[in-house]
C-alpha positions in Angstrom: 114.8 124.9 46.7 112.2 122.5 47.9 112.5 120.9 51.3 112.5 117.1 51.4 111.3 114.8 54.3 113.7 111.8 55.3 112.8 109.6 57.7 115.6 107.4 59.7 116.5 104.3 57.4 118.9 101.7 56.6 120.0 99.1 54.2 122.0 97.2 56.7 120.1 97.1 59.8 116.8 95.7 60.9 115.0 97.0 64.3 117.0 100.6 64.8 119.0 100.5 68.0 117.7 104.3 69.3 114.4 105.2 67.7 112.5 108.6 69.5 109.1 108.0 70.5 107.1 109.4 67.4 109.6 108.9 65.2 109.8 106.7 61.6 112.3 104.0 60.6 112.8 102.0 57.6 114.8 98.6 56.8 115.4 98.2 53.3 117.2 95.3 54.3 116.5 92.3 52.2 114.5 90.1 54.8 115.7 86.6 55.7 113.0 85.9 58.2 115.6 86.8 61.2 117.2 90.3 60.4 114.1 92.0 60.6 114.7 93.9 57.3 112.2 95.1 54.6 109.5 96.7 57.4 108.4 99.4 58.7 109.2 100.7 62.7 107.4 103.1 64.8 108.6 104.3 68.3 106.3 105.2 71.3 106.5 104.9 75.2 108.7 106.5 77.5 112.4 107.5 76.4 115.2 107.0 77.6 118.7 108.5 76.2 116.3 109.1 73.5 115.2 106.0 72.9 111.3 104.9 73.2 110.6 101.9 75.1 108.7 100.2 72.3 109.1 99.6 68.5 106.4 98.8 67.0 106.7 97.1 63.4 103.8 99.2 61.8 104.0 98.1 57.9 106.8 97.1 55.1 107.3 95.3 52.0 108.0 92.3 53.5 103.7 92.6 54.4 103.0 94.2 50.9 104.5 91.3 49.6 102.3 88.5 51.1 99.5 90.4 50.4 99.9 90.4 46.0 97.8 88.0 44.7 94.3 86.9 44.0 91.6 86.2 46.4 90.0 83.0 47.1 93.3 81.3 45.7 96.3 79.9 48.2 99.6 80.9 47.3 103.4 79.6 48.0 104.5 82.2 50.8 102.0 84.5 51.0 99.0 85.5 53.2 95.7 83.6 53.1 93.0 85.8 51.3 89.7 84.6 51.5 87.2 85.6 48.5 83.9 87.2 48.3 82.6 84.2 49.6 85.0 84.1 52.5 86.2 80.7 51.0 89.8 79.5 49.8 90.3 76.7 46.9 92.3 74.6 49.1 94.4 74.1 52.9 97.8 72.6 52.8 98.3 71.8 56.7 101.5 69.8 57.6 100.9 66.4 55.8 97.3 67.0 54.8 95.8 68.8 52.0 92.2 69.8 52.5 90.4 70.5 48.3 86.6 69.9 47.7 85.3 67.4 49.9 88.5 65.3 50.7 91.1 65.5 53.3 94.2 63.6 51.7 97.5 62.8 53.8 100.6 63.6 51.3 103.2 61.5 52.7 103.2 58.4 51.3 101.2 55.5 53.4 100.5 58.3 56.0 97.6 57.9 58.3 94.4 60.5 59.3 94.1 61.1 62.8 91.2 62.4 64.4 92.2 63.3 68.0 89.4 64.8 70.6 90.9 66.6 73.4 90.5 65.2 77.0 87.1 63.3 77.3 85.9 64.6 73.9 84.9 61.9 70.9 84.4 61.5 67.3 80.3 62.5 66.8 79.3 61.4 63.8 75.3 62.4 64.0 74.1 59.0 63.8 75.4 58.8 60.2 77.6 55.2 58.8 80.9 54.4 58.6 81.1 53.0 55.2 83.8 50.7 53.1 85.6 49.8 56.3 88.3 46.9 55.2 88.6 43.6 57.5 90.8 44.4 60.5 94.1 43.1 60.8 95.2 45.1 64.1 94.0 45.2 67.5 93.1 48.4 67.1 91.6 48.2 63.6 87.8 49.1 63.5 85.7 46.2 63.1 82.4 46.0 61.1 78.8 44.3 62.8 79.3 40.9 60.9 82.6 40.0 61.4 82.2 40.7 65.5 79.3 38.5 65.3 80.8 35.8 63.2 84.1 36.1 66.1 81.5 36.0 69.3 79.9 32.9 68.4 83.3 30.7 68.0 85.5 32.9 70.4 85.7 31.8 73.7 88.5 32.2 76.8 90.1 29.2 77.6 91.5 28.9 81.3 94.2 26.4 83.3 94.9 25.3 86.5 98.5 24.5 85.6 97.7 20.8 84.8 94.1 20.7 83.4 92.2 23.3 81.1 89.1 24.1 79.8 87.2 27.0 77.0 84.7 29.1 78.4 82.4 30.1 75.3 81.5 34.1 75.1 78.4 33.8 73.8 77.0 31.1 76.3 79.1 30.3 79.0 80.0 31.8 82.2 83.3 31.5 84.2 83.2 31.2 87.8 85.7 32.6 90.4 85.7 30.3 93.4 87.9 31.0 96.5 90.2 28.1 98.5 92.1 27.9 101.7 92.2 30.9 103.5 90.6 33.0 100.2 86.9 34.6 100.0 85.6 35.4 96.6 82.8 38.1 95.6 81.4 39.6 93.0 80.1 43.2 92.4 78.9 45.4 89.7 80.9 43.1 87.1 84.0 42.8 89.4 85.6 39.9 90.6 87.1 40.5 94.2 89.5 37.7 96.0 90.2 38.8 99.5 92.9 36.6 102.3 91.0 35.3 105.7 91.8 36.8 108.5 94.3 34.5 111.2 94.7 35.1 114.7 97.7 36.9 114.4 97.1 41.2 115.3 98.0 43.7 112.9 101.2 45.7 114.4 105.0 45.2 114.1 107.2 43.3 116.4 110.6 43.3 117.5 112.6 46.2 119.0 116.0 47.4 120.2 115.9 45.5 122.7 113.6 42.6 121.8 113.7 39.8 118.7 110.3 38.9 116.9 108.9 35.4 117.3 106.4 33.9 114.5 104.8 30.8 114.1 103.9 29.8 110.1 101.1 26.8 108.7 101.4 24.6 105.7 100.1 27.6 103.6 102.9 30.0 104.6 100.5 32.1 106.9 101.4 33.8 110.1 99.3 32.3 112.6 100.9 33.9 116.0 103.3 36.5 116.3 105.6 37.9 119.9 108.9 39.0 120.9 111.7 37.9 122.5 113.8 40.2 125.4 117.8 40.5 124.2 120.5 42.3 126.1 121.5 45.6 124.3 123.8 47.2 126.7 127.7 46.8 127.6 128.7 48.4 131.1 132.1 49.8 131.3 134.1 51.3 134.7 137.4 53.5 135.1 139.7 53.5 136.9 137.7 56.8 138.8 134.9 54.5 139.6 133.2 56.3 137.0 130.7 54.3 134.4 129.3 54.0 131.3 127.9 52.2 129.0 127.8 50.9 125.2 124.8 50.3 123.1 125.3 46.7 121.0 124.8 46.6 117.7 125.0 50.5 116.9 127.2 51.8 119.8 130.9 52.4 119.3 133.3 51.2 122.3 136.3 54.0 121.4 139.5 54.2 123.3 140.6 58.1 124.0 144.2 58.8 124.3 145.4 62.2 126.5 148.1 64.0 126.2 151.5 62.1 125.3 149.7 59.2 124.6 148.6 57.3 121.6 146.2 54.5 120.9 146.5 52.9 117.7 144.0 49.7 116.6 144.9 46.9 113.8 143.2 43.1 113.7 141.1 43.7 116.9 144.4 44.6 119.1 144.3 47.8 120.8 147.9 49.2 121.4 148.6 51.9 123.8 152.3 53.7 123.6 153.9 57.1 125.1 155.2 59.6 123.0 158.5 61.1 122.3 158.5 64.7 124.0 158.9 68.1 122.4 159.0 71.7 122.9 155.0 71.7 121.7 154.4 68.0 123.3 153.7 66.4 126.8 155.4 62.9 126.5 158.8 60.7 127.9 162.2 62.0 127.8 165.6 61.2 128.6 168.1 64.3 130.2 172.0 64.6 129.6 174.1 63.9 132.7 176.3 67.4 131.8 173.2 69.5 132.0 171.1 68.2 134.2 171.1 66.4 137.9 168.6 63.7 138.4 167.7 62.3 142.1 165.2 60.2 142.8 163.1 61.3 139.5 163.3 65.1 140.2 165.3 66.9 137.7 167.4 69.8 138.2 169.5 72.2 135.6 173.3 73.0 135.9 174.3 77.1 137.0 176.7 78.8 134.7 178.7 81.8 134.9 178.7 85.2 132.9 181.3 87.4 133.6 181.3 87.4 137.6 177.4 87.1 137.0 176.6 83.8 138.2 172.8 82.4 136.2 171.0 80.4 138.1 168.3 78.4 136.7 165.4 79.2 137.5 166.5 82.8 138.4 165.7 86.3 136.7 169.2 88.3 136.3 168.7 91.8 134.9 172.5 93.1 135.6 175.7 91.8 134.3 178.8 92.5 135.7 182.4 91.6 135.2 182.1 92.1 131.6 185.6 93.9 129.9 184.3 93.8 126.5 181.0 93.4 124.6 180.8 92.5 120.7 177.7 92.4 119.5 178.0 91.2 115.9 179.9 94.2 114.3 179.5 96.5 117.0 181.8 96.5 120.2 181.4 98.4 123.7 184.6 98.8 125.0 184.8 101.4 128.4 182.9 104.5 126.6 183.5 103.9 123.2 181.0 102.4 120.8 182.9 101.5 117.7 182.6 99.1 114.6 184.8 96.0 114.2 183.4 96.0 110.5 186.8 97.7 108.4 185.6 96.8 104.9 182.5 99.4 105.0 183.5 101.2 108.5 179.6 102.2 108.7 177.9 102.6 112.1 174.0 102.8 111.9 171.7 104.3 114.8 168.3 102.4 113.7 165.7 103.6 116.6 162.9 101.9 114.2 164.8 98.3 114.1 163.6 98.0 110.2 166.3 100.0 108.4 163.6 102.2 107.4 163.2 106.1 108.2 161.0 105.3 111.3 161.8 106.4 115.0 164.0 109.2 116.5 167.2 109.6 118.0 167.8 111.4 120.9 171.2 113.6 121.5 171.5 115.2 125.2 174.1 117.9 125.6 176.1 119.6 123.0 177.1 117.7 119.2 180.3 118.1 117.6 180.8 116.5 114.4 184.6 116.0 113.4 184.8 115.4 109.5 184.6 116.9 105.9 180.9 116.8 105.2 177.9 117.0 107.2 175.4 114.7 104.7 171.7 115.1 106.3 169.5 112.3 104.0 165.9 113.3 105.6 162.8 114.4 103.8 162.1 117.4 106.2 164.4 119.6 107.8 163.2 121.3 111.3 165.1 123.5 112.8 164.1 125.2 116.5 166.2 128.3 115.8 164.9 131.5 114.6 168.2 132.0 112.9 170.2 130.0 110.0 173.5 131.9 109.9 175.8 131.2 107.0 179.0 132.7 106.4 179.7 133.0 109.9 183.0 134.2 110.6 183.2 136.4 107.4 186.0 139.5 107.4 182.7 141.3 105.6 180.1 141.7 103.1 182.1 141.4 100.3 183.9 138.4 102.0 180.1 137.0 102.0 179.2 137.6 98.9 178.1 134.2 97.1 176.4 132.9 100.8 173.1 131.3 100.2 171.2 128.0 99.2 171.6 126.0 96.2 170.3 122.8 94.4 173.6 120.4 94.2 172.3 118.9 90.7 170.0 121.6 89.1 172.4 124.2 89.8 169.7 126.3 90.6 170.6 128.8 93.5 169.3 132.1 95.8 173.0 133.8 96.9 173.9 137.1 98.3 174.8 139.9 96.6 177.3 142.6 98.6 177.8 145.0 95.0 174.1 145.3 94.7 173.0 144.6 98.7 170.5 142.0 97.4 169.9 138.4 96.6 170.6 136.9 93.3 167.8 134.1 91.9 169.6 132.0 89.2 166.1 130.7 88.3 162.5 132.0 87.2 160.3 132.4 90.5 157.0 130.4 89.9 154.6 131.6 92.4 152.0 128.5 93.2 148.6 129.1 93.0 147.3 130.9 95.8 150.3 133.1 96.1 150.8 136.7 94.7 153.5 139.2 93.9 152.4 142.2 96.1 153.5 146.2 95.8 152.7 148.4 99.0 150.4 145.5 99.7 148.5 145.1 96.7 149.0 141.8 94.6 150.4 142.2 91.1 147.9 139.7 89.4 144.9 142.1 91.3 146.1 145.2 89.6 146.6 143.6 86.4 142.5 142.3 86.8 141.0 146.0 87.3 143.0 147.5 84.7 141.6 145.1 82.2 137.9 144.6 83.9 138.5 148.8 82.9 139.3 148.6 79.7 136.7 146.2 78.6 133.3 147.0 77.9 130.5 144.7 76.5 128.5 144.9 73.3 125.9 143.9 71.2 125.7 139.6 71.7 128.6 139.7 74.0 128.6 139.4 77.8 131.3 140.0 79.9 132.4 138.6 83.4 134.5 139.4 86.0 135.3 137.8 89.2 137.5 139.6 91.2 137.8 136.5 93.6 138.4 134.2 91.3 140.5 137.4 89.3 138.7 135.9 85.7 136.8 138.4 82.8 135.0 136.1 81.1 134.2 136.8 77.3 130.8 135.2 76.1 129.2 135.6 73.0 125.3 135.5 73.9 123.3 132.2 72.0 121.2 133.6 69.0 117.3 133.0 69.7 114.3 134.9 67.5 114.7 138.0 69.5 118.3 138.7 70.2 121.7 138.3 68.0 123.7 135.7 69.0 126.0 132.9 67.4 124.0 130.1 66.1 125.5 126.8 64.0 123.2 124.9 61.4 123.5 121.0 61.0 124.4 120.6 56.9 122.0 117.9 56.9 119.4 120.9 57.0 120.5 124.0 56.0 122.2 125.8 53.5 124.2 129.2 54.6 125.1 131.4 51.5 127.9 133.5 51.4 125.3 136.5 52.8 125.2 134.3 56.3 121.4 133.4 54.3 120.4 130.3 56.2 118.2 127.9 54.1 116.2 124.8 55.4 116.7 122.3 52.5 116.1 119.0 54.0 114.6 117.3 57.4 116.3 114.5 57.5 116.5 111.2 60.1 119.3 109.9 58.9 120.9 106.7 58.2 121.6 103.3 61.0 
């Protein structure tokens, strides 16, 4: 069979996403002059993931196609081919079409501009302008005897508002005289109309503290100019004999009320006012005759009794005494019992962590004897100082024991003792986690097991074998195939052929499809 040669392609794609540096790629795309289709693409640069950091459009039919028709002759969407005469029978350019000798604009009345860049102008070698129509515009070009036939009767005709006169182009000449207070000069064909001085100096007057002054004639001039000294400050003294003062005009006299106090301004009326005391706040307050004594402005706080404990205000009591009886919500303390007063759920909770949460520990000193029918002990971890759980205790003898052990209340599953057999009965499989190991006269059973096998086992031709006796793994490897040693190997079917002899057969190269 002959071997064929694809390169990567597509009929739905443009640009390939991945395309190796080297490699080919072809869009058969139909081009819509966005999709990149109809060209061909050539990868080179560095790659990355496999793909090359360029692709390079290198050829395509949508190129072919501009390029299929004669020389010398412009056609619709194609490339311009010049002739053997490097020359083309005509140049559409946006609105003008350049054939023969003759620029022509194609949209109807458009006009021809001819536009020099910066400084630049229109050179035409000394040669005439001809068949120029009369200018209507401003701008219009004008021919030599209609601007001599304007300059003779064109003239510029000037007023003083009242009276008015025409100064003639061609023969007369208009003078620029200055008045009051104006000088008038004229210099390489410029006019120049400049104020006389005064006797006022050149600065700017008036401050924070001082007003300008001017003095103005009959033609609105400035003719002297000073200040005037204001008063800018307001003094102000407390009742401290400190001072201060306010700038006028941009100061801002404020009024600062301390604690309890509160200033409040409305209409130009400043109103001062105390305010109502809190816990939080400094202010006025009244006190209850029952709870409090008042003499002469000093307050004082009625004493009460607790028990035989008298409280003092003021005072710090750490001891009660005289107290029969303490109820404390639910709980009561009552000589030396501690009991609940709470008969709908009769619960009593020891909470060292205060959050009802399994936090803290409690503390038993001396001996505990629990009186009831279960012993319920909801804890994650069970410690236990003793180096010896007996259970049973108490048994006539072994057979009396028999059934003794540990079991899980809801999975049934349970480790109890045997007396007919003198051993321990597992209910369950035993799963050893990993790092654990059966052992016989010391030896694990899972080690034994490995060098039996690691025995057994020996390697061939294309396969290696492995074995860790840490890890206790054989590996089994079949070696990779190369030209000099036998080895598994796999063939992509996009280009090979394996017969039923394990023949392998390179039938195509192909860079498949995107």
């Amino acid at each position: 069979m002959a071997s064929i040669i694809r390169i990567k392609r597509s009929a739905t794609s443009g640009n390939p996403t991945t395309l190796a540096s080297g490699e080919l790629a072809y869009s058969s795309l139909a081009d819509n002059g966005s999709n990149g289709g109809d060209r061909l693409y050539f990868g080179h640069g560095t790659e990355t993931g496999g793909n090359a950091a360029n692709h390079e459009i290198v050829g395509g039919k949508f190129f072919t196609d501009q390029l299929d028709h004669a020389k010398g002759t412009l056609t619709a969407s194609s490339a311009l081919l010049v002739d053997a005469n490097k020359k083309i029978n005509e140049l559409l350019v946006d609105n003008l079409t350049i054939d023969g000798n003759t620029i022509t604009a194609t949209d109807t009345n458009g006009d021809i501009f001819l536009e020099p860049n910066g400084t630049g102008s229109v050179v035409l070698n000394f040669n005439k302008i001809e068949d120029l129509a009369t200018p209507v515009d401003s701008a219009d070009a004008a021919t030599k005897g209609y601007v001599d036939s304007y300059n003779a009767a064109t003239g510029l005709r000037i007023s003083d508002g009242a009276d008015s006169d025409l100064v003639l182009i061609a023969s007369d000449t208009l003078i620029v005289a200055g008045g009051i207070g104006l000088t008038s000069s004229v210099t390489n064909n410029q006019v120049s109309i400049a104020l006389d001085n005064t006797a006022v100096t050149a600065g700017s007057y008036g401050t924070a503290t001082a007003i300008p002054a001017f003095t103005v004639d009959d033609q609105g001039r400035l003719t002297s100019a000073g200040t005037n000294a204001i008063s800018t400050t307001l003094n102000l003294t407390g009742d401290s004999a400190s001072s201060g003062s306010v700038a006028l005009g941009s100061g801002t006299l404020a009024f600062k009320g301390m604690e309890g106090i509160d200033i409040t301004t409305s209409g130009g009326i400043v109103t001062v006012g105390a305010e109502v005391a809190t816990d939080t706040n400094l202010g006025v307050a009244r006190f209850d005759a029952t709870d409090f004594g008042n003499s002469n402005g000093a307050i004082t706080v009625a004493a009460s009794t607790l028990g035989s404990t008298n409280l003092n205000p003021g005072a710090t009591v750490t001891d009660l005494a005289g107290l029969t009886q303490l109820d404390v919500d639910n709980v009561r303390v009552n000589g030396n019992v501690i009991s609940t007063t709470d008969s709908a759920n009769g619960y009593m909770w020891i909470d060292p962590g205060n959050n009802m949460e399994v936090t803290g520990k409690v503390i038993i000193r001396g001996d505990l004897q629990v009186d009831g029918t279960q012993t319920i002990i909801n804890s994650t971890d069970l410690s236990i100082t003793d180096k010896l759980v007996i259970v049973a205790q108490g048994s006539a003898d072994s057979a009396a024991a028999t059934g003794a052990g540990i079991q899980v209340d809801t999975a049934g599953a349970s480790i109890k003792y045997n007396s007919s057999t003198a051993a321990w009965d597992f209910n369950r499989h035993v799963n050893l986690l990993t790092g654990n190991d059966f052992k016989i006269d010391g030896i694990g059973f899972d080690e034994r097991i490995d060098d039996r096998m690691n025995n057994l086992l020996l390697a061939g031709e294309a396969i290696d074998l492995t074995y860790n006796d840490g890890a206790g793994t054989l590996t089994v490897t079949a070696e990779i195939a190369s030209s000099s040693n036998l080895g598994v190997a796999k063939f992509n079917a996009d280009y090979f052929t394996v017969d039923g002899a394990g023949d392998v057969i390179i039938h195509e190269v192909n860079g498949g499809t995107y």
